[in-house]
N, C-alpha and C positions, 0 to 999 in steps of 0.2 A: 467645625474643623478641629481635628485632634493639635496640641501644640507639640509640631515636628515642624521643622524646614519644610518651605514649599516653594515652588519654581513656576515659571513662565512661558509656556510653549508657546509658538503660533505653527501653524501648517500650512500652507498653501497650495496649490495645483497650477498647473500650466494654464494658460489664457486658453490654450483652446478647448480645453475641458468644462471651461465655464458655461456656456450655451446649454451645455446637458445638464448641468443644474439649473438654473433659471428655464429651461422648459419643462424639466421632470421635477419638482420642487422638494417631493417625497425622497428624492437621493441623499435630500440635506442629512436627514438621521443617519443614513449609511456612510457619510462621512464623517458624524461623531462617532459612529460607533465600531469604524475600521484607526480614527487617531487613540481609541482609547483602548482597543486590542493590541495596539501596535506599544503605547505606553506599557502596558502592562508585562508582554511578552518582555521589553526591552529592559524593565525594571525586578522580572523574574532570573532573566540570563545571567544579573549583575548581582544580584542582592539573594537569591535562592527559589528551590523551585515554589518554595510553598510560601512565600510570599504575596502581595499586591498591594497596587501603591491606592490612595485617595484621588479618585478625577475627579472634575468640576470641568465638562468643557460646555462653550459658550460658541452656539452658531452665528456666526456675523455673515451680511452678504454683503456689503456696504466698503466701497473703498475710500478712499481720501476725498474724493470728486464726486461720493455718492454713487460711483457706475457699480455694475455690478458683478462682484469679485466677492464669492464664497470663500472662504476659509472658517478657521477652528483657532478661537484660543482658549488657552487649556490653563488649567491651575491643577496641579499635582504635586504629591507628595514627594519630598529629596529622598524616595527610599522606600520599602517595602515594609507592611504590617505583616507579620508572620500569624497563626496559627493563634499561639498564646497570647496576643495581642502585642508584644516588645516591638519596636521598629526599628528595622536596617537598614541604617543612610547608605546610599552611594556617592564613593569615591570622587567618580566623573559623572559626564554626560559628553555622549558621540552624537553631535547632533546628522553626521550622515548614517551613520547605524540606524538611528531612529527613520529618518526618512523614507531609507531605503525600504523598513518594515511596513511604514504607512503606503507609500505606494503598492508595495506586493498586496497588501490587502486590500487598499480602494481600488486597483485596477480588476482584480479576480472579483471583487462584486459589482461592479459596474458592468463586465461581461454577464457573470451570471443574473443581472436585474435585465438586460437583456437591451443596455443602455449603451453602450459601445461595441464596436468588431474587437475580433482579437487581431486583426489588419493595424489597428490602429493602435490596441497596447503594442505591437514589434515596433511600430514607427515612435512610437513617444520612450521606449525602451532602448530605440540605437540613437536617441539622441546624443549629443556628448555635454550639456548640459540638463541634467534631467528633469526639469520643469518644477520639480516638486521640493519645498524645503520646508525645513523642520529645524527653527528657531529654539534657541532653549536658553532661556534668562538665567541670569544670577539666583541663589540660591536666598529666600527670605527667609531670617530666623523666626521665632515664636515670636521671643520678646518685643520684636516689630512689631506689633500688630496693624501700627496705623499705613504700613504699608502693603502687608498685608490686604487692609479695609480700601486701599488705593488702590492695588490690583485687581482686586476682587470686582470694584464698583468698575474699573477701567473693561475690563469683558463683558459686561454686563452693558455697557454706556450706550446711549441713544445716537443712532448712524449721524443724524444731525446737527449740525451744530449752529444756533443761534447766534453767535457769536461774528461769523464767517457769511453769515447770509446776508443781502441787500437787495431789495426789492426796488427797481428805479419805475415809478412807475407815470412818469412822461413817455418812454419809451417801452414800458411793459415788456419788462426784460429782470430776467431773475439772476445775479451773482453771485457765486457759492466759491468762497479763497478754501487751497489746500494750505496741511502748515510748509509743505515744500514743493519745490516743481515734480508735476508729472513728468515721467523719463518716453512715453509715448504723446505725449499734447505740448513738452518744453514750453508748461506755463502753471503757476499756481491756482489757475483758476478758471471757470466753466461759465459760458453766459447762457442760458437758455431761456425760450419763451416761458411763459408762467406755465403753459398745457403742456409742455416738455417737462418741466421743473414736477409739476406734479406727478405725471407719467413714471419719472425715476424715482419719487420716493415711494409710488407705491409698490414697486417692484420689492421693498423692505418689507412691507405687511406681512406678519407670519402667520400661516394659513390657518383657520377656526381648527382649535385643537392640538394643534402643532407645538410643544415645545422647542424653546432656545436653547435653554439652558439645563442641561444633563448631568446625572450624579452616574458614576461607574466605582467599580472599584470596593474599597475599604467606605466609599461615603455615597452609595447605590442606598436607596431605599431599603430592600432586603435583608441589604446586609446592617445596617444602621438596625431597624428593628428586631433583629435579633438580638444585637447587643442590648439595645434597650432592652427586652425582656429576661434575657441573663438578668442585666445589673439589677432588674427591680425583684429577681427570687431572690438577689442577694444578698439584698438589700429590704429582709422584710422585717417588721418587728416581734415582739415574744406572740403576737397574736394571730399571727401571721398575716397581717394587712401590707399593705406595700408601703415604704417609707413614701413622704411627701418629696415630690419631684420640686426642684428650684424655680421661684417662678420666672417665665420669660422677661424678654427686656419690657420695659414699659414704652407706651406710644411716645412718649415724650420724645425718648432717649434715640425713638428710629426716627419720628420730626427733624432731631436735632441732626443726625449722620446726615439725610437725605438732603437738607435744604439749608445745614450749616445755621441754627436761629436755635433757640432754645424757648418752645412752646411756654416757659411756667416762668421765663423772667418779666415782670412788669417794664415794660416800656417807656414808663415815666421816671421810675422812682430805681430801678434797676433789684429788686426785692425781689425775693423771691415766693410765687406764687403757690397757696396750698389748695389743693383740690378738698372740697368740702364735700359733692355731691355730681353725680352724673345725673343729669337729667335728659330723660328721652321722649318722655311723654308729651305730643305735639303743641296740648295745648298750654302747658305750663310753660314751653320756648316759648311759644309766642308773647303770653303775656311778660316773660322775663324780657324779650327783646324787645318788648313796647315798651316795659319801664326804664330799656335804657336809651331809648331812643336808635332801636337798630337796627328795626321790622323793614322789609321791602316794601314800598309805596304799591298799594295795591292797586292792582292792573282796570281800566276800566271793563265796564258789562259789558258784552257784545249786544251788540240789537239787535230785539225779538227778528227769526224766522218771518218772512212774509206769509201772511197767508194769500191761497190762490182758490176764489171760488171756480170750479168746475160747471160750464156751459155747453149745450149742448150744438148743432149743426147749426141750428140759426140763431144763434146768440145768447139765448134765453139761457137764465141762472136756472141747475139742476139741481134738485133737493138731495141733499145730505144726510143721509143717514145717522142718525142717533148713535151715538155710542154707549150699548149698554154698562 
């Protein structure tokens, strides 16, 4: 992510739109990719034509209860990369301007996928609350980054939470707490049988192939490698070879983000640990973890297959064939 200000969208849709997603599951892309024309447009109107901001947005279907409520959140840029690479913050943010852009796009491609009437964009169009909103967070500096690292992990996060779950299982019944009451169930919480409970998480599973999570914008794929190969012509040396790229983080360092532990601090002594050697080769783990005593107990032999001699109509054993 380039260091500029970045912000916080969510999107939503009306409840009765939701069905056409969870049965067409394929619409999910068409819904990042009408929130992030809709950013872009709205980030062009304000900041110039030849600008475009940085998306990151993040398909969730997953509501507070686990039911299932598609939306989009989005991580973007406070502002537009122009041309020459400089960036142009904006001022404000209209979070109904926005909305209003996301709807005209997701309802026109939801007709054209062939996924709604146009009966039903006029009725969701003379509503007088229009179903659809378009959240826009406070603006995060650079220098933030660990909130930044907060938001970023928070669009990304796993529908469910362990935390909130309770399995009773005398009565074989599953509890999943919201962190507030639902405004349609006036209660914080779901009991469902275990075959329910799993029923709805699987409805999360995203389909083989399917990404979540989408780059648009100034941090699209395309657009990224371009710049990478600009910077590495211009960045080459008298020989013309390409400067050495920086290296990535180390494993350690994403151990440490993802699971909050710091993989190279000893345990005992609180030292810090130096990596000597990777070793990969099967049989040198094994013997290293026999000498420390840390091998898995080996599983016993199965027992030999039976063999079945072959007899004929009236009983008698029939000879076998040699194997040459």
């Amino acid at each position: 992510m380039e260091p500029v200000p970045h912000r916080h969208v969510v999107v939503t849709m009306p409840r009765l739109m939701r069905p056409t997603f969870r049965k067409r599951r394929e619409l999910l892309l068409d819904l990042a990719q009408c929130s992030a024309e809709a950013l872009a447009e709205y980030v062009r109107s304000q900041a110039g034509a030849d600008t475009r901001p940085g998306i990151v947005v993040s398909i969730a279907t997953a509501g507070d209860l686990l039911q299932w409520n598609p939306h989009a959140h989005i991580l973007v840029s406070d502002g537009g990369f122009s041309m020459d690479g400089s960036f142009r913050a904006l001022e404000s943010w209209d979070g109904e301007a926005l909305m209003r852009l996301v709807r005209e796009r997701l309802l026109a491609r939801l007709v054209q996928r062939h996924a709604i009437s146009e009966k039903l964009v006029r009725k969701l169009l003379a509503w007088k609350h229009p179903g659809f909103t378009a959240f826009v967070g406070r603006a995060i500096p650079p220098e933030d980054t660990r909130a930044i690292e907060d938001m970023a992990g928070y669009i990304v996060r796993n529908p469910v939470s362990l935390k909130r779950l309770v399995y009773i299982d005398g009565h074989k019944a599953v509890i999943y707490r919201a962190l507030k009451p639902n405004p349609s169930l006036g209660q914080n919480f779901v009991a469902l049988d275990p075959l329910e409970w799993l029923a709805r998480m699987c409805d999360h599973i995203p389909d083989p192939g399917r990404h979540r999570t989408l780059a648009y914008g100034h941090y699209a794929n395309r657009v990224r490698g371009e710049r990478a190969a600009q910077q590495e012509g211009d960045h080459r040396d008298g020989e013309g070879k390409p400067a050495r790229r920086r290296c990535p983080a180390s494993w350690a360092r994403l151990i440490s983000k993802i699971f909050h532990a710091d993989p190279l601090k000893c345990p005992q002594c609180g030292a810090r640990l130096v990596v000597i050697a990777y070793i990969t080769d099967q049989m040198n783990v094994r013997k290293l973890l026999d000498h420390l005593g840390l091998s898995p107990p080996e599983l016993p032999r199965p027992p030999p297959e039976p063999h079945y001699v072959p007899v004929d109509d009236e009983g008698w054993e029939t000879a076998v064939p040699a194997v040459q």
